[in-house]
N, C-alpha and C positions, 0 to 999 in steps of 0.2 A: 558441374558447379552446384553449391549445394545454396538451397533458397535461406533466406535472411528475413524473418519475420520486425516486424513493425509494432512491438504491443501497446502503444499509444496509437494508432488505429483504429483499438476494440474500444475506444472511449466515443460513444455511439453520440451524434450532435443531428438529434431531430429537426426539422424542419418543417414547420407547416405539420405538425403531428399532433394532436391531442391529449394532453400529459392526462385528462380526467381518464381515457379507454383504461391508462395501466393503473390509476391511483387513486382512492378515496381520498376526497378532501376534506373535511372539517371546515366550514368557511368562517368559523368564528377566530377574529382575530385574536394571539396569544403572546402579540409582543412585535416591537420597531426592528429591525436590522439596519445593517449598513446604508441597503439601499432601498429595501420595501418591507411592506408587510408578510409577518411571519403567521403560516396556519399551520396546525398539525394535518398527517394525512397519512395515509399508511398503502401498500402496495394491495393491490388487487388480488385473486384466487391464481394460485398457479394451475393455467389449465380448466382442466373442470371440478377439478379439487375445491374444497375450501380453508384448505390450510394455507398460509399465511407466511411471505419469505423473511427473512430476517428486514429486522431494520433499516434503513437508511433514517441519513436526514436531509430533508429537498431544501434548499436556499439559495440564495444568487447573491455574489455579490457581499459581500461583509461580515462583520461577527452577527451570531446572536444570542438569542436567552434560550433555554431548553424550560417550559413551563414548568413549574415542578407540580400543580397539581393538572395531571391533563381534565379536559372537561368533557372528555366523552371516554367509553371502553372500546377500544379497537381488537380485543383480545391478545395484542402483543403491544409494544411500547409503542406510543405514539412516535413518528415522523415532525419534521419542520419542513415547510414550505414559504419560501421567499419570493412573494409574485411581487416584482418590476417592471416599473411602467420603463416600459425603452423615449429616450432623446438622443440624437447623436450621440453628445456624449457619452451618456451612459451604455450605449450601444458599443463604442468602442472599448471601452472598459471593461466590457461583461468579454469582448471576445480576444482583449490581450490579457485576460486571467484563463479564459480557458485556454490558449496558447501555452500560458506557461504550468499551468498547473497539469495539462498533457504530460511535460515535459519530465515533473516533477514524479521520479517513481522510487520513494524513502518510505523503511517503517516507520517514520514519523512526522509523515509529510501526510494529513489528510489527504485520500483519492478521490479520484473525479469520477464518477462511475459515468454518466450522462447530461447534455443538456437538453433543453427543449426552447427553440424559438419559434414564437406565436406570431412574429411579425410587433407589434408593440408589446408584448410583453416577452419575459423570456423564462427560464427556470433552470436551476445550477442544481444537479442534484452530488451530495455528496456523503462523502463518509459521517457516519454516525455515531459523537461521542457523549455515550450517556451518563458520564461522571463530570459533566459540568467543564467549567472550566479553572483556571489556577489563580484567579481572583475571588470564584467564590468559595476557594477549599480558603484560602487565606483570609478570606471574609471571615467564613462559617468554624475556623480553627486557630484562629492566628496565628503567630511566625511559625512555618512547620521546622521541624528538626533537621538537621543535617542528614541524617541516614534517608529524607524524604527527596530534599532538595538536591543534591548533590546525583544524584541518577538520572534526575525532572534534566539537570541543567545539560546533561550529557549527553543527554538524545536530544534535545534542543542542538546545542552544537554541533550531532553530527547531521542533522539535518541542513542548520546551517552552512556546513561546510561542504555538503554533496548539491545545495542550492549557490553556492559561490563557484564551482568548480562550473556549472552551467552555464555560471555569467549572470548569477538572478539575484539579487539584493531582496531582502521582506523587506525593510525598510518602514516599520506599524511594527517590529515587534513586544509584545503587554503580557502580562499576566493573564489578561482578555482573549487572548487568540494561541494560548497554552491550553490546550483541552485532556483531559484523564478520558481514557477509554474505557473504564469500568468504574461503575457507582458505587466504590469498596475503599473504604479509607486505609487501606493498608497498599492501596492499585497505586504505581509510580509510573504506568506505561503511560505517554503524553504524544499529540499530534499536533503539530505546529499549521495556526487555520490561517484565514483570511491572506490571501495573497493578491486583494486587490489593489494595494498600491505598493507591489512590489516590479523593481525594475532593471532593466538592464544594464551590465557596466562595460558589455564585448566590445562596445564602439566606442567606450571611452568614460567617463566620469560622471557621474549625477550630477544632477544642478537644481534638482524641482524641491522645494522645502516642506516634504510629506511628514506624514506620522502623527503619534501621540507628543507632545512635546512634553511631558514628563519624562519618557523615555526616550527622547530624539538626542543625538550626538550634538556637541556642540558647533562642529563643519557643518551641519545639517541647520542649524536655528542661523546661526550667525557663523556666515564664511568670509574667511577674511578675505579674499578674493572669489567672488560670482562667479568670475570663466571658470575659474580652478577645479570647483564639482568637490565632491567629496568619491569614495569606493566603497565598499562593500564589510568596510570596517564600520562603519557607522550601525553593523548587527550587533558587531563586539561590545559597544559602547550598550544596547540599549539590554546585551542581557545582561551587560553588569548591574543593570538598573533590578531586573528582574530577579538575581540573586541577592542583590541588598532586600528588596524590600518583601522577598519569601520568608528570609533569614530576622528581619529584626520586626516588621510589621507595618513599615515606615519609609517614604521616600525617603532618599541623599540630600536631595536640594529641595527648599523650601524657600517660600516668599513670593515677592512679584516676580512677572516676568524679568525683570531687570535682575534682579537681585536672585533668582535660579541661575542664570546666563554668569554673572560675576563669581557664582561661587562653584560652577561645574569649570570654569576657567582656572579658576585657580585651584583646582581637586580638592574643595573643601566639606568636606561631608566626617560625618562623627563615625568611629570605628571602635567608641571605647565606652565603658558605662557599664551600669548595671546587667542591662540585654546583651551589650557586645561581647561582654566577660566571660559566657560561655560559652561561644562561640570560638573554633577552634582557629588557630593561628594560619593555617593554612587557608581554610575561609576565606577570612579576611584578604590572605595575599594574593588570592584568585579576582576578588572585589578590587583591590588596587590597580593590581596590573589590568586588569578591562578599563577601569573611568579613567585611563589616560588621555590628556587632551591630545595630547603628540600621538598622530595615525600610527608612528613610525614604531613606539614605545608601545601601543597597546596590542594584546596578545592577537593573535589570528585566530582563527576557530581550530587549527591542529595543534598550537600551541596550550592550548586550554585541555585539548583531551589525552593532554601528556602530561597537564600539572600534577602534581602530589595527591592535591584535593579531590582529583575525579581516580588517580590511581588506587587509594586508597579504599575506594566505595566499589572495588569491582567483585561482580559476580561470578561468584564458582560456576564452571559451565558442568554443564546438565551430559551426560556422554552417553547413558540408556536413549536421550532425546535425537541427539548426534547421530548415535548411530542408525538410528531407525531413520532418521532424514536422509542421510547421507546415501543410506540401502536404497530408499526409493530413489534417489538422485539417480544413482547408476546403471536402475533397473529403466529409469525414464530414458537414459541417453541412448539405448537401444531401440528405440522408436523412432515410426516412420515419421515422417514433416508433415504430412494432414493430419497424424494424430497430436504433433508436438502442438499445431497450432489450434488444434481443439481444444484440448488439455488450457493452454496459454488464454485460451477466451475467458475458461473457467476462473481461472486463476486473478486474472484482472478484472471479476467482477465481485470476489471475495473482501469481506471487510475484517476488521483486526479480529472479532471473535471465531471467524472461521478459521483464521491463519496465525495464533497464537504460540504453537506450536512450532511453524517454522521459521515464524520472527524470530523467534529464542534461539534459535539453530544459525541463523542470519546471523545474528549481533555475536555468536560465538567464533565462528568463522572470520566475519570482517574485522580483523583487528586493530587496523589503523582508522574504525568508524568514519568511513567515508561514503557507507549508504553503496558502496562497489565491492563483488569479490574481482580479482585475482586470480590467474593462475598461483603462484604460489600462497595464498591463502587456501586452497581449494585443497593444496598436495596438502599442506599441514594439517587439516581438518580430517584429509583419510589417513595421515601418518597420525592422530591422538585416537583413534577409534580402529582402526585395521592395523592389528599385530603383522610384522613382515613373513612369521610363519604362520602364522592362521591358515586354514584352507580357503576363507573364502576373502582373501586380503584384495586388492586392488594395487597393481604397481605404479609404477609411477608415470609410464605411457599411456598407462589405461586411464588415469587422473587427467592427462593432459586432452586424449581422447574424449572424456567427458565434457572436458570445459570446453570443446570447442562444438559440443553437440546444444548446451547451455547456454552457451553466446546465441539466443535466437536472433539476432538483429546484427550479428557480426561484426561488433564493436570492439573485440579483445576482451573484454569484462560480463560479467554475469551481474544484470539487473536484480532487484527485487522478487519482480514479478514473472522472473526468467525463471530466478531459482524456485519460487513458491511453486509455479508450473509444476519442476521437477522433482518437490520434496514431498508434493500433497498425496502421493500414493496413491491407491487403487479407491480407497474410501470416500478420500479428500474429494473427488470427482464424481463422486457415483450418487449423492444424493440427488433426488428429483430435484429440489430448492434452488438449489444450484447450479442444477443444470437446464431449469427453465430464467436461470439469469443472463446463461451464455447465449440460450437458445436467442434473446431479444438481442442481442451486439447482432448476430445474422440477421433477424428481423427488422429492414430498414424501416418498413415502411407502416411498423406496430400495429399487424391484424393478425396476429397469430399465425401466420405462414411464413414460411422461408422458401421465396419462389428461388428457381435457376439464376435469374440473374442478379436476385440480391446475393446470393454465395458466391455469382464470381465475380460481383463488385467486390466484395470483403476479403477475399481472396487474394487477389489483384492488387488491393488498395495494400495490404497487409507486405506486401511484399517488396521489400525496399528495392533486391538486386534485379526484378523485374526475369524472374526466372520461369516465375508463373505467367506464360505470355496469355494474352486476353482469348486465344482458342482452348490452351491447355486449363485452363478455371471453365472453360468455357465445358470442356468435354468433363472434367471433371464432377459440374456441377449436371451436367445431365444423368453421369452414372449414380451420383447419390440419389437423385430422384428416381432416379429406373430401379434402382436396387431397395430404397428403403422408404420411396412414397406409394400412395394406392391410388395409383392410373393419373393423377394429377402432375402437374408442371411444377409444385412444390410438395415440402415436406410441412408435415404440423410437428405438434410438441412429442405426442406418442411415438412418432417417427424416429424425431429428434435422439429420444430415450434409445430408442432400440439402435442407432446407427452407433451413439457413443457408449452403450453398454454392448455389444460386442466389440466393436474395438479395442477393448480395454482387455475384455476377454480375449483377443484373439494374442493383444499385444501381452498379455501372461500368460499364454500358452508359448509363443514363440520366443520371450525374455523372461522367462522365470528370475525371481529373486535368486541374487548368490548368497549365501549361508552356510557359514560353517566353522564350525572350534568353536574360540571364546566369544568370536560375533553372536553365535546363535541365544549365548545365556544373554546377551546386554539387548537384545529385540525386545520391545515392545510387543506383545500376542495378543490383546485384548482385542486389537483389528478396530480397533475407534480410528475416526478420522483424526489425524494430530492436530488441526489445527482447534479445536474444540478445545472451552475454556477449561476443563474439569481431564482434560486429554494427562496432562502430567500427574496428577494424582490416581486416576485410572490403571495407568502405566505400571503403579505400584504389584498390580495384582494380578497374578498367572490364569489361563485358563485349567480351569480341569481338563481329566479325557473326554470327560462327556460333552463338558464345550466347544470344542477343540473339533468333535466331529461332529458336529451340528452341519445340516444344509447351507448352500449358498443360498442367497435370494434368487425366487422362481426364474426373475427375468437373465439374471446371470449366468442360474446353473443350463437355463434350456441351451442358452446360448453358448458355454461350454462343453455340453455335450454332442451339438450338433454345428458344425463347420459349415457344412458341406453349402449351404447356402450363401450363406454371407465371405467366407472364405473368401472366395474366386473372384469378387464381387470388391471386397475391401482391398482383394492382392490389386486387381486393377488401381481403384482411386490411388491408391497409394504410390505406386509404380507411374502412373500418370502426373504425379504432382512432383517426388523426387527423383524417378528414372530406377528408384531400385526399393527394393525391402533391405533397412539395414540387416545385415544380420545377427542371429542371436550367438553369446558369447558362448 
């Protein structure tokens, strides 16, 4: 029986832990959130290094402001920190957002990397987006264009529609909680934030009369029957709000409360005018059919990613991008289950500038934008890129074979952060940075060591079908310390390096890339990590010969040339955790 990984899991929730040990803080206040004050702070040295991990931004709990002039030089972009004073309530609120924000694994769904609770206070630390958010582009630009808004609103909805499929309602959706991931006025890519008062409808209907009520549905302000609740249409309602007023500059409904309510009842909002007039007809018919007051009448979130308006604005896929994703895809499904869930640690600690590259690969794939592949989106993806005669084609058992090595969590479908896993290549995984971010998902207990039985708690915990029984993590975790720590009970960070860089090596000696025909002209050679911002324009350009046979890195190549030690050593863990070494095709 093959193990079933858990990658909401790796969303590490400290306890009684120290956030200053990992994090510079700034104590000068830079701005209110939702629910506390916001500081800047930036992560600590990886290691004994003093280079500096990428970004995050630390907050709990609600929207907030990114400073725009930070007031100190951290030598990379300042962080946000949201320190909350905990009360009951707000105690449960902090831990039914990280409930559901666990849950939530969309390229457009902000991720949750870690929390930290101090006992009264707590900290949410999350994805970091440094292009503001879609109130202050619309602030700082006014109404943006169609070729801007019409993409913004598409990954909005599939977001919304892979958070409905959950049974999650945002229920606050604003222009406020629309965030751009890159601080480049032509960047359309958007993460959908703040999911503290979003809620469930599994058990039945809403009833609580949340949100911004600019944007709030009218079942939601004024229900004509209380018991009745409203569903999860009341998203549909508030991004029609969000495309009206991207598009013209301007709320729908205006006035008092009384007289907003009278006139979202009777769908009375202006469509036509000077601004309206070039705005395209199709537009507009997207805006209608959302402010329906009738639940039954307004669109659903698949309805929407099938209208004219979003058909119209879609993008050429990228198939040089494709196929180099796809290559590492098949080259990952060859590996063992302690490397798949190494690799998976990596992967779910990565934020959108690392994994740019395979987002684009993502959203080419997923056709019916539901934030899920498919087996049969998975076949069509290697039928647009693997010619049937090619020499290094993939058929279509081999496809299916794949998808079931992808499924880490054995759901029938391939997550996000399943596929990121498997798309990131040998590069995507092999930075230090990176890999002193997974190294801390193993470190429970945030002193720099990964003792024996923090790896087979994580282990254990990781494992939905309970395959890894608590002896076999157990022996598991002793052979990695026997093998790759020095006389100690755990492993450090140097360790760390050296266990997942020859793995990687061992696992492309024993699963070499398949290549060959037309595959091999549409690869990407440059050997950059794909998910890197500048990765598609890179792609453009070939290595020379002399490039081409340049050395590996020391710590790779030693580890390529000699086996003999780690070998025998990794065939165990390996064989201990899945019962076999898959083999190479």
């Amino acid at each position: 029986m093959r193990v079933s990984f858990d990658t909401a899991s790796l969303v590490s929730e400290r306890v009684d832990a120290e956030i200053s040990q990992r994090y510079d803080i700034d104590m000068r206040e830079i701005g209110i959130g939702g629910y506390g004050k916001d500081r800047q702070v930036a992560i600590k040295k990886a290691h004994q290094d003093v280079r500096l991990l990428w970004d995050f931004v630390y907050s709990a709990l609600g929207n907030f402001k990114k400073n725009r002039e930070p007031s100190r030089d951290w030598g990379i972009a300042p962080n946000q920190l949201e320190v909350v004073k905990i009360d009951e309530e707000r105690d449960s609120a902090f831990k039914k957002e990280v409930t559901i924000m666990k849950l939530l694994d969309h390229p457009n769904i902000c991720r949750l990397f870690e929390t930290y609770d101090q006992g009264r206070v707590m900290y949410f630390v999350i994805e970091f987006c440094e292009g503001g958010d879609l109130f202050d582009r619309f602030s700082n630009h006014g109404p943006l264009p169609e070729t801007v808004v019409a993409p913004i609103i598409k990954q909005v909805t599939s977001a919304l529609k892979y958070a409905h499929s959950k049974g999650i309602a945002h229920r606050d959706l604003k222009l406020e909680n629309i965030c751009f991931c890159e601080n480049s006025p032509s960047s359309t890519h958007v993460k959908v934030i703040d999911w503290g008062l979003a809620g469930s409808f599994e058990q039945g209907r809403m009833k609580s009369n949340v949100g911004t009520s600019t944007y709030s549905a009218p079942e939601v302000l004024d229900p004509e029957d209380e018991d009745d609740g409203y569903t999860c249409a009341c998203d549909l309602w508030s991004l029609g709000i969000v495309a009206y007023i991207a598009l013209s500059g301007k709320p729908p409904f205006w006035g008092s409360a009384k007289q907003q309510l009278a006139r979202m009842k009777a769908e009375y909002y202006p469509l036509s005018g000077a601004f309206w007039d070039s705005v395209s007809d199709t537009a507009k018919d997207l805006i209608r059919h959302l402010l329906k007051v009738d639940v039954q009448a307004r669109l659903s979130a698949d309805q929407v990613l099938h209208h004219p308006w979003l058909e119209q604005h879609r993008v050429e896929p990228d198939f040089r991008l494709l196929t180099q994703v796809l290559t590492n895809v098949e080259q990952f499904s060859r590996a063992p289950d302690f490397f798949s869930f190494c690799v998976a640690s990596v992967a779910r600690q990565l934020d959108h500038r690392s994994l740019s590259g395979i987002r684009d690969a993502f959203f080419m794939l997923d056709q019916n934008c539901d934030g899920i592949l498919d087996m049969e989106e998975l076949c069509r993806g290697y039928a647009m890129v693997f010619h049937p005669d090619d020499p290094g084609a993939v058929s279509e058992a081999e496809v299916q074979e794949i998808f079931s090595y992808l499924d880490l969590d054995g759901s029938g479908r391939i997550t996000f952060t399943e596929f990121c896993a498997a798309g990131l290549g040998e590069d995507g995984y092999q930075d230090e940075h990176v890999l002193w971010s997974a190294f801390k998902t193993f470190d429970i207990h945030d002193d720099g060591q990964i003792s024996k039985e923090e790896l087979r708690q994580v282990l254990q915990r990781a494992d939905i079908t309970q395959v890894w029984t608590s002896s076999v993590c157990e022996e598991v975790a002793d052979e990695v310390v026997q093998l790759f720590g020095s006389g100690s009970d755990s492993i450090n960070f140097e360790e760390w390096l050296t266990l997942m860089r020859e793995s990687t090596a061992r696992h492309n000696e024993m699963s070499p890339k398949r290549v060959g025909g037309s595959l091999a002209s549409l690869l990407d050679s440059t050997g950059l990590p794909l998910g890197r911002e500048d990765s598609r324009e890179n792609s453009e350009r070939s290595k020379s010969p002399a490039e081409a046979s340049e050395p590996q890195p020391a710590i790779v190549q030693a580890a390529g040339n000699d086996y003999e030690c780690c070998a025998g050593g990794l065939q165990r863990i390996y064989r201990s955790l899945s019962g076999r070494l898959r083999p190479a095709a």
